[in-house]
C-alpha positions as CSV (number, residue, x, y, z in Angstrom):
1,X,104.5,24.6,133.2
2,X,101.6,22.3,134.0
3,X,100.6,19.6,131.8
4,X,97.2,17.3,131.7
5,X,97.3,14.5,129.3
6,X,93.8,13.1,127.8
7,X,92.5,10.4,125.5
8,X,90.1,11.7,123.0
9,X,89.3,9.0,120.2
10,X,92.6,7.2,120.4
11,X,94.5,10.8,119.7
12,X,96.6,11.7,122.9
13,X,95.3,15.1,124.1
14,X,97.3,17.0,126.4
15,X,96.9,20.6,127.8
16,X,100.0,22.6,129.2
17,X,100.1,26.2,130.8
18,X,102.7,28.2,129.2
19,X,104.2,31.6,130.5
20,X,104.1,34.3,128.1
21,X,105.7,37.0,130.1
22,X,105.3,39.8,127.1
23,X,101.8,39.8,126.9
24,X,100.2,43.8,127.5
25,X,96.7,43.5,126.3
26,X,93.8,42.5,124.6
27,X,94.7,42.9,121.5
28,X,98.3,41.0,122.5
29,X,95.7,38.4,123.6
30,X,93.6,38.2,120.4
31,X,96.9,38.3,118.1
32,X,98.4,35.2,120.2
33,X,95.0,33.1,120.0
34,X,94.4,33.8,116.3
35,X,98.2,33.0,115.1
36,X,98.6,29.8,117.3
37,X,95.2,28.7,117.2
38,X,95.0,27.9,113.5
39,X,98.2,25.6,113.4
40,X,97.7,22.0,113.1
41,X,97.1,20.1,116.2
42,X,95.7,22.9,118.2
43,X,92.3,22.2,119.8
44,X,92.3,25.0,121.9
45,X,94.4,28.3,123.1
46,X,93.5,30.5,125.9
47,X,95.7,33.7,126.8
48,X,95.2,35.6,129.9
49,X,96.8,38.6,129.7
50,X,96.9,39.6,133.5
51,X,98.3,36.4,134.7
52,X,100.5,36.1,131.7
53,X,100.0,32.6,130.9
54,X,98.3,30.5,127.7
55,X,96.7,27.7,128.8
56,X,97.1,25.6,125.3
57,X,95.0,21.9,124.7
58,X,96.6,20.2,121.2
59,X,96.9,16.7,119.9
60,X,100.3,15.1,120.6
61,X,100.5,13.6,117.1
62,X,100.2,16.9,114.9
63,X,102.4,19.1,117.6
64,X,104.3,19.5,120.4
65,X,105.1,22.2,123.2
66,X,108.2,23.0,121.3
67,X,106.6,24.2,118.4
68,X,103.9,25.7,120.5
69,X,106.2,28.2,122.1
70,X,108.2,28.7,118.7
71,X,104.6,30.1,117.2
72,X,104.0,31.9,119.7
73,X,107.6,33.5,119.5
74,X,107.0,34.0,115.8
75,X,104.1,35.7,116.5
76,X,106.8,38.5,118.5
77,X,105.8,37.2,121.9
78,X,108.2,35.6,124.6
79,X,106.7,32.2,125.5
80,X,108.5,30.2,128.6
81,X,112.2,30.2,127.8
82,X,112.2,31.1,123.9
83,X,112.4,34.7,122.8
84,X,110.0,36.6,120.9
85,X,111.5,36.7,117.2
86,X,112.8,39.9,116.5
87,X,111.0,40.7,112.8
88,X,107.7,39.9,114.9
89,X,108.1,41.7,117.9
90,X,108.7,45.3,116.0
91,X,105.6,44.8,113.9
92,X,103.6,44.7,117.2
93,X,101.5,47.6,117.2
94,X,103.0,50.0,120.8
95,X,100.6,48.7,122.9
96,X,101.7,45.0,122.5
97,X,105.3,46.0,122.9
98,X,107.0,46.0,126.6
99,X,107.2,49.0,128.1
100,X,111.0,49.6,128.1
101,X,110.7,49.6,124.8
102,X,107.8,52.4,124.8
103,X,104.8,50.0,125.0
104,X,102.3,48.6,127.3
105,X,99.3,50.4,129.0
106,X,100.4,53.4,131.6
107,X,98.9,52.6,135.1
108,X,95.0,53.2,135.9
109,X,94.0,55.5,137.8
């Protein structure tokens, strides 16, 4: 995990790279950004889904990486070393879902 810390109008800023190791798609992607991105503190989330990261900027004084990774987990997603909640993770449509359990994309031709 990488972290850069900034100042932005006496708030501490700080940015960290997280590994969501789960993460199949677009849509996985879109459903991570939307659910994290509108709790308190976040500034900015960015999910790639090929390199499997988020790269997530929030305000030090509304939220920490903690709760970062726990929103991203209760959104059914694995995020560094916590677990995807359960409930979550089977209401992922089959494409978000890993692909021992049935999901993911097949391989490209």
């Amino acid at each position: 995990m990488v972290f850069i810390y900034m100042i932005s109008f006496g708030q501490a800023v700080k940015t960290a790279i997280i590994k969501v190791p789960t993460v199949q798609c677009q849509e996985c992607k879109e459903r991570i950004e939307n659910y994290v991105g509108h709790e308190d503190g976040i500034q900015k989330i960015v999910v790639d889904f090929k390199r499997k990261t988020a790269k997530v900027t929030y305000l030090t004084d509304r939220t920490n990486i903690e709760a970062i990774r726990t929103d991203i987990a209760n959104a059914g997603y694995d995020a560094d070393d916590v677990t995807a909640n359960p409930e979550a993770y089977q209401k992922l449509p089959t494409c978000c879902k890993k692909p021992e359990d049935g999901g993911g994309h097949g391989k490209k031709n």
